[in-house]
matplotlib code that plots the C-alpha trace (Angstrom):
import matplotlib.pyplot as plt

x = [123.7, 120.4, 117.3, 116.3, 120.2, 120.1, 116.6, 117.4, 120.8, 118.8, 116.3, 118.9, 120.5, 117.3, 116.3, 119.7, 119.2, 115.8, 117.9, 120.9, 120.7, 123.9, 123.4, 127.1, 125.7, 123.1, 125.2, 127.7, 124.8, 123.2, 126.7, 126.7, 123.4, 124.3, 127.9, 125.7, 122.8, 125.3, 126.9, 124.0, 123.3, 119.6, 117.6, 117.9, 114.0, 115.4, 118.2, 115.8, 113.0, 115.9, 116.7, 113.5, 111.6, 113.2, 112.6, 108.9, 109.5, 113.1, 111.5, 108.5, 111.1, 113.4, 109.8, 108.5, 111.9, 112.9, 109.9, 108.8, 112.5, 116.2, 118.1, 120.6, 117.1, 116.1, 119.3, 119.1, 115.8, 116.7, 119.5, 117.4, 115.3, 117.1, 119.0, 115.8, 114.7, 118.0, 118.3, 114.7, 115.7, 119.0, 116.2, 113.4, 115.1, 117.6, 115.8, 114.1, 110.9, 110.4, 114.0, 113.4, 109.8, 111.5, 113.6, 111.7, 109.7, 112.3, 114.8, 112.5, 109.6, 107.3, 103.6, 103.2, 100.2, 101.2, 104.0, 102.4, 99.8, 102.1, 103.6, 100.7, 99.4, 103.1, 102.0, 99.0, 100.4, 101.1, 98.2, 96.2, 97.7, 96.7, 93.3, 93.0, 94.3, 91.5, 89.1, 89.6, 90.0, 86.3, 85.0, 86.1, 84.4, 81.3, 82.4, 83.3, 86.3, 88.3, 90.7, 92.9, 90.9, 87.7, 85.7, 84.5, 87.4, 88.9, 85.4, 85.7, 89.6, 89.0, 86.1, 88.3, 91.0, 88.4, 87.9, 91.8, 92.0, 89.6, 90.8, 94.2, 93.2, 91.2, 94.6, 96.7, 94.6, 94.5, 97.5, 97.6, 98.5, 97.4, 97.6, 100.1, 101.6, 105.2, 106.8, 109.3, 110.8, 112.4, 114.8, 116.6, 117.7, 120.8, 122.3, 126.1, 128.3, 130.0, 126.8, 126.3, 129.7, 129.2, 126.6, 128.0, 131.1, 129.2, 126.9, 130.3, 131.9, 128.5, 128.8, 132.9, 132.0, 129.0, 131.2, 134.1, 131.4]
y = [99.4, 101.1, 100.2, 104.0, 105.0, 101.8, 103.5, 106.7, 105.4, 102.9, 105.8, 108.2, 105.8, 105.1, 108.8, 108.8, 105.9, 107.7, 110.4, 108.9, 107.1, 105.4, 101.2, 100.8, 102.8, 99.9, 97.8, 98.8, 99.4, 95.6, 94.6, 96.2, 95.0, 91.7, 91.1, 93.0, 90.1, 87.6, 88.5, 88.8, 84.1, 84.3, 81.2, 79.7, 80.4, 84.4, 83.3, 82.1, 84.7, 87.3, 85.4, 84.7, 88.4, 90.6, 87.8, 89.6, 93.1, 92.7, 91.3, 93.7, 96.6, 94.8, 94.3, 97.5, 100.0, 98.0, 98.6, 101.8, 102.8, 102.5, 99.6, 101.7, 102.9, 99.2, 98.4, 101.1, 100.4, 96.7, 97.3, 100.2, 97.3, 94.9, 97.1, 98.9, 94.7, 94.2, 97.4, 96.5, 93.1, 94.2, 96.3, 94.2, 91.0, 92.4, 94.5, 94.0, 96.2, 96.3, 97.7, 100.2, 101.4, 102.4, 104.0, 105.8, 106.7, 107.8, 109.3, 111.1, 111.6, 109.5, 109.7, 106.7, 105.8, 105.4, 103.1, 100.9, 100.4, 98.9, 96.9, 95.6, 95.0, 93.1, 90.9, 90.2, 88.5, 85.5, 85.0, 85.8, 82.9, 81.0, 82.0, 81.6, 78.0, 77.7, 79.0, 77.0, 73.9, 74.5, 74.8, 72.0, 70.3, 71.5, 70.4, 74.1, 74.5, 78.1, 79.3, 82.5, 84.3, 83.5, 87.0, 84.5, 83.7, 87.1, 88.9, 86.4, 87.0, 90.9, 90.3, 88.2, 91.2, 94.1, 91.7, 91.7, 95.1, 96.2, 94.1, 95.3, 98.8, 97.5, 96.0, 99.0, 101.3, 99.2, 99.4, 103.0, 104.0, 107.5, 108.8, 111.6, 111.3, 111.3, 108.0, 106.1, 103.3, 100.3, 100.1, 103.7, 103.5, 104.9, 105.0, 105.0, 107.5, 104.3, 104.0, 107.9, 107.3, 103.9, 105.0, 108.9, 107.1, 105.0, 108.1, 110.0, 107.0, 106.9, 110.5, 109.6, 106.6, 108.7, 111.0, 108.7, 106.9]
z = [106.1, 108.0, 105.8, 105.3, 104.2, 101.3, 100.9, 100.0, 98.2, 95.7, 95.1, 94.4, 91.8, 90.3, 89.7, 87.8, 85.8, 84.3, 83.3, 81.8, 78.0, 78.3, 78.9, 80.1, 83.1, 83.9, 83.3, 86.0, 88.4, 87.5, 88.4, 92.1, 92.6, 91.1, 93.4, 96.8, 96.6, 95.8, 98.9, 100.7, 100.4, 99.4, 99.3, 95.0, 94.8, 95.0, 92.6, 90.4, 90.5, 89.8, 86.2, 85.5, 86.3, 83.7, 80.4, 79.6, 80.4, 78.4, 75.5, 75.7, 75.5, 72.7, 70.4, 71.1, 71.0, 67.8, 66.1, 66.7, 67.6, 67.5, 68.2, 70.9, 72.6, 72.8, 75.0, 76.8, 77.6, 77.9, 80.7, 82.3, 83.1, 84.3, 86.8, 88.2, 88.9, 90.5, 92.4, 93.8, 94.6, 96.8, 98.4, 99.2, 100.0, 102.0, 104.2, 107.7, 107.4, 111.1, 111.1, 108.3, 110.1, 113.1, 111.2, 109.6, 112.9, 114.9, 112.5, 110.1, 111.8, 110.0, 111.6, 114.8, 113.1, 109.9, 111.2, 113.3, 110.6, 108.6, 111.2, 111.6, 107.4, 107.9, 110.7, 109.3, 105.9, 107.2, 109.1, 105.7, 103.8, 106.4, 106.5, 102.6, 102.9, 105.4, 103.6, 100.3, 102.3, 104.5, 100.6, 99.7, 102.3, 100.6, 97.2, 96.1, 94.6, 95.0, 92.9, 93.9, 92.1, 93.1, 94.0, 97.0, 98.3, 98.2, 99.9, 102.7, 103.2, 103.4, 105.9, 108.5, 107.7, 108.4, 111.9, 112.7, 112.1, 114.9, 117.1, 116.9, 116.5, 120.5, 121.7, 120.9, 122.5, 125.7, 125.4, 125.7, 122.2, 121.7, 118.4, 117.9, 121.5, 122.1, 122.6, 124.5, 122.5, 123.7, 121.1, 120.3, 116.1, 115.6, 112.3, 112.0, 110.4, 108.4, 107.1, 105.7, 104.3, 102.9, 100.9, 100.1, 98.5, 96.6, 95.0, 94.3, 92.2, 90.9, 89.6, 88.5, 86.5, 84.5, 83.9, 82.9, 80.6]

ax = plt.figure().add_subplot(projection="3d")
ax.plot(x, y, z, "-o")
ax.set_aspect("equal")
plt.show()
């Protein structure tokens, strides 16, 4: 499915989810999510993270609804939860962001600038860790040690990113970027009418099983 259809599906669903106070709803929803990433072979770590994320905000909603409210609003509350994580996760780890930008560029008409900005706050995470590890390791050279959150290491990591960014802000121009010039693209988006319907069919039995439930 195109990144900015599952986009605007997941978003959709969610908007419901705020609005509906029955849990068998997120439960059924946790279950799509659930069977989709399933499907989709993540790496265990993912696995993991996904059973692992919703124990604190589950328990914080279970103390708090309990206490100060009814026990049907605490598992409503509870499963609300836990399929806004997994609706997220079929989002984020299944999704190619370069994909999705272009997307969003050339189908909805998202500003140039604001895309290739991103594209390039994307590029640049790797090349961050990098220069953390760097960092920590030419302190410890000096016998400093650097924790992640030390307001040292975190000043010089912005200050090598403020560099990067004006030098690629240097390249694209020599490139001949030209902000809010029309564009030729290399690779033409198009998203596919199985997609529209995929994700139209799944809205409408959406709307059947609320209504059923």
């Amino acid at each position: 499915m195109n990144p900015s259809v599952k986009f605007l599906l997941i978003l959709i669903v969610s908007i419901e989810l705020t609005f509906i106070l029955n849990y068998q709803i997120n439960v059924v929803v946790t279950i799509v999510a659930g069977i989709y990433l399933v499907l989709s072979k993540l790496s265990w770590k993912r696995y993991l993270l996904l059973i692992v994320m919703p124990i604190l905000p589950v328990l914080g909603a279970w103390t708090s609804f309990t206490t100060f409210g009814s026990h049907d609003m605490a598992i409503i509350m509870m499963t609300r939860i836990v399929a806004y994580i997994f609706l997220g996760a079929a989002f984020s780890f299944t999704t190619d962001m370069t994909l999705l930008l272009d997307t969003l560029e050339q189908k909805f008409r998202v500003p140039t600038t604001f895309v290739y900005g991103l594209r390039g706050a994307l590029s640049f995470v790797p090349r961050v860790k990098q220069e953390i590890q760097t960092i920590r390791t030419a302190a410890l050279m000096r016998d400093e040690s650097l924790t992640f959150y030390s307001p040292q290491l975190f000043f010089k990591a912005i200050l090598v990113s403020l560099r990067w960014s004006t030098r690629l802000a240097e390249a694209m121009a020599s490139h001949g970027f030209t902000e809010n010039a029309e564009r030729t693209h290399f690779k033409t988006i198009v998203i596919k009418k199985r997609d529209w319907t995929m994700a139209i069919s799944l809205l409408v039995i959406l709307q059947c099983i609320i209504i059923y439930l």
